[in-house]
C-alpha positions in Angstrom: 50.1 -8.9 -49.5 52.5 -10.6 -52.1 52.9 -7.7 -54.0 53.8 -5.4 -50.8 56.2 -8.3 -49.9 57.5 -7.7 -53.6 58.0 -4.2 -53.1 59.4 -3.9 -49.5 61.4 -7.4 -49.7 62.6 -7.8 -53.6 65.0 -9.9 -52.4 62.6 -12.9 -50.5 60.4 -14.9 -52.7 57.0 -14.8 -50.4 54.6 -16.9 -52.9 54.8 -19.8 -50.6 52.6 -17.5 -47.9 50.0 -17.2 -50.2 49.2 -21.1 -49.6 49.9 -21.6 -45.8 48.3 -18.2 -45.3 45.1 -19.7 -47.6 45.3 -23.0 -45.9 45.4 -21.5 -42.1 42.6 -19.2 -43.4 40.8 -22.0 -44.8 41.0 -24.2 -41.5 39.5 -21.2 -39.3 36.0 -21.3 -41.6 36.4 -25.4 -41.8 37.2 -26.1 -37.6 34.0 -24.3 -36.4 31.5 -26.3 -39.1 33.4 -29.1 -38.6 33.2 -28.9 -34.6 29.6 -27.9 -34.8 28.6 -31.2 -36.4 30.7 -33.1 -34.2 28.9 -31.2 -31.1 25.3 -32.1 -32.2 26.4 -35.6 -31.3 27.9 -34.5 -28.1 31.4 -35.3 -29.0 34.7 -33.2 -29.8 36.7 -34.1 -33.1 39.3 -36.8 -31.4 36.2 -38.9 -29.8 34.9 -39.1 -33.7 38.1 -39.9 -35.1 37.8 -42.9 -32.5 34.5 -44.0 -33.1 35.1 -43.3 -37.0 38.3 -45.7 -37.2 36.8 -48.4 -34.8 33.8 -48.0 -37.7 36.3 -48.3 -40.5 37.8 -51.1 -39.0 34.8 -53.2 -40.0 32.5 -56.1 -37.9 32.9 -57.0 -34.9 33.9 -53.0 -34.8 37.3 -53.7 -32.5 41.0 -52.8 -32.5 43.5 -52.8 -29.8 44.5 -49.4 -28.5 47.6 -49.9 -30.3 45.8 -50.2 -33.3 44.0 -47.2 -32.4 47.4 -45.5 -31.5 49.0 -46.2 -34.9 45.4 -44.9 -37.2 45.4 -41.8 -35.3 49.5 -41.0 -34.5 48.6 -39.9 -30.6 50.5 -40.9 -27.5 49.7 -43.8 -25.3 48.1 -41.0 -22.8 45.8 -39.2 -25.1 44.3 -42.8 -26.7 43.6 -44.0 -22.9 41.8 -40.4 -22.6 39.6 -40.8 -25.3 39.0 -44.1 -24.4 38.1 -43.7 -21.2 36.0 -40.7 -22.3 33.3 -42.5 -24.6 33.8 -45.2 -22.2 31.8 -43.3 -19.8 29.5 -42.4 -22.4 28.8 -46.0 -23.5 30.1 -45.8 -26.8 32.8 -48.1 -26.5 33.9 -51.2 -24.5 37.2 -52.7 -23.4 37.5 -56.1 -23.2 40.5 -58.7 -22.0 42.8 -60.0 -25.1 42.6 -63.7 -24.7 46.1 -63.9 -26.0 47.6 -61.5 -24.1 46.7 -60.8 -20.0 48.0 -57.5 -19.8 46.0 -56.4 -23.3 42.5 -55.3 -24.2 40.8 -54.5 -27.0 38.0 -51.6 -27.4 35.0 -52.1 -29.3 32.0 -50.4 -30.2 28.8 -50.9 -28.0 25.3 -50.6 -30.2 25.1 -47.1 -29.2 28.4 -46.4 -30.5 27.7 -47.9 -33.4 24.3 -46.0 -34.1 25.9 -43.0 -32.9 29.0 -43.1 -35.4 27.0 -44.4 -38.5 24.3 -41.0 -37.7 27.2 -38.6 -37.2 29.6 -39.6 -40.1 26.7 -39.2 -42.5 26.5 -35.7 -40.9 30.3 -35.3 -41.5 30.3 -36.1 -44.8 27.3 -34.1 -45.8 29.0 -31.2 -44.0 32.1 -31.8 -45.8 30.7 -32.1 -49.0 28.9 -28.6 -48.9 32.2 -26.9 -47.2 34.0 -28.6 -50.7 30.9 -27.5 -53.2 33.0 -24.6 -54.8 35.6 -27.3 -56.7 34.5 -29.7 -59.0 34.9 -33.4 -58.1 37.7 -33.3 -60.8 39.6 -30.1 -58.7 38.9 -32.0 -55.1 40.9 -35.2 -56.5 43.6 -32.5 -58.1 44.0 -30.9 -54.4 44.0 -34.1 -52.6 46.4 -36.0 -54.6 48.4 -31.7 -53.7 48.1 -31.6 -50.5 48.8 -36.0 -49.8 52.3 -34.8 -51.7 52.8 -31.8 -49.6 51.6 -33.9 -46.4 54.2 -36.5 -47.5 56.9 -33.9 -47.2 56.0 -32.0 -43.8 54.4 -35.2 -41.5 57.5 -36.7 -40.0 58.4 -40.6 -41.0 56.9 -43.3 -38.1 60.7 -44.5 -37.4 58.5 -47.8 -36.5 
């Protein structure tokens, strides 16, 4: 493709298609594996990422949903969604801030707890056979990359 970019456009340097075409290729074979182990535990990738950074977070397993906002960089609406979603499913709690009347804070129920600790293993296991072609030396070299490029294309919290 670069070399037919080359010949048609001498005048256009394309080389920087050959990552974001490799990284968009790369995230169509990673989504569906990903989604697939995230399924198994009947949950879709922003429900983990809730139960994973209320895991994170350490005992008693609770953050405020502003907490959760800043972790995850989503709106107001789309937290209270997830929320409310493995709410239903009994794999979180809300419960009143003593400090505050109008705030809560969401916690992990036992289920959620087993449930996130099963999956994550899961998730890593996954993520360590999608990552088996680089060496652990070439996975730190293309995350220290791509936390630089990231740097540069993620917008600045003006917080």
């Amino acid at each position: 493709m670069l070399s037919q970019w080359h010949s048609e456009r001498p005048d256009i340097d394309p080389s920087p298609m050959a990552i974001t075409g490799r990284l968009a290729r790369i995230n169509g074979h990673i989504n569906p594996k990903l989604q697939h182990v995230f399924g198994q535990y009947n949950l879709n990738p922003g429900e983990f990422d809730v139960l994973a950074s209320l895991r994170r977070a350490g005992k008693p397993y609770t953050l405020t949903p502003n907490q959760l906002l800043d972790a995850l960089m989503l709106t107001s609406g789309a937290m209270t969604n997830r929320i409310d979603r493995l709410e239903h499913k009994g794999l979180v709690a809300r419960s009143p801030d003593p400090n505050d009347r109008r705030g809560v804070y969401v916690s992990l129920t036992d289920a959620g707890l087993d449930l996130i600790d099963k999956a994550v293993t899961d998730h890593t296991n996954n993520l360590h056979q999608l990552l088996a072609g680089l060496t652990t030396s070439e996975q730190a070299n293309l995350a220290d990359l791509l936390k630089k490029l990231l740097g540069h294309v993620e917008p600045v919290s003006s917080e």
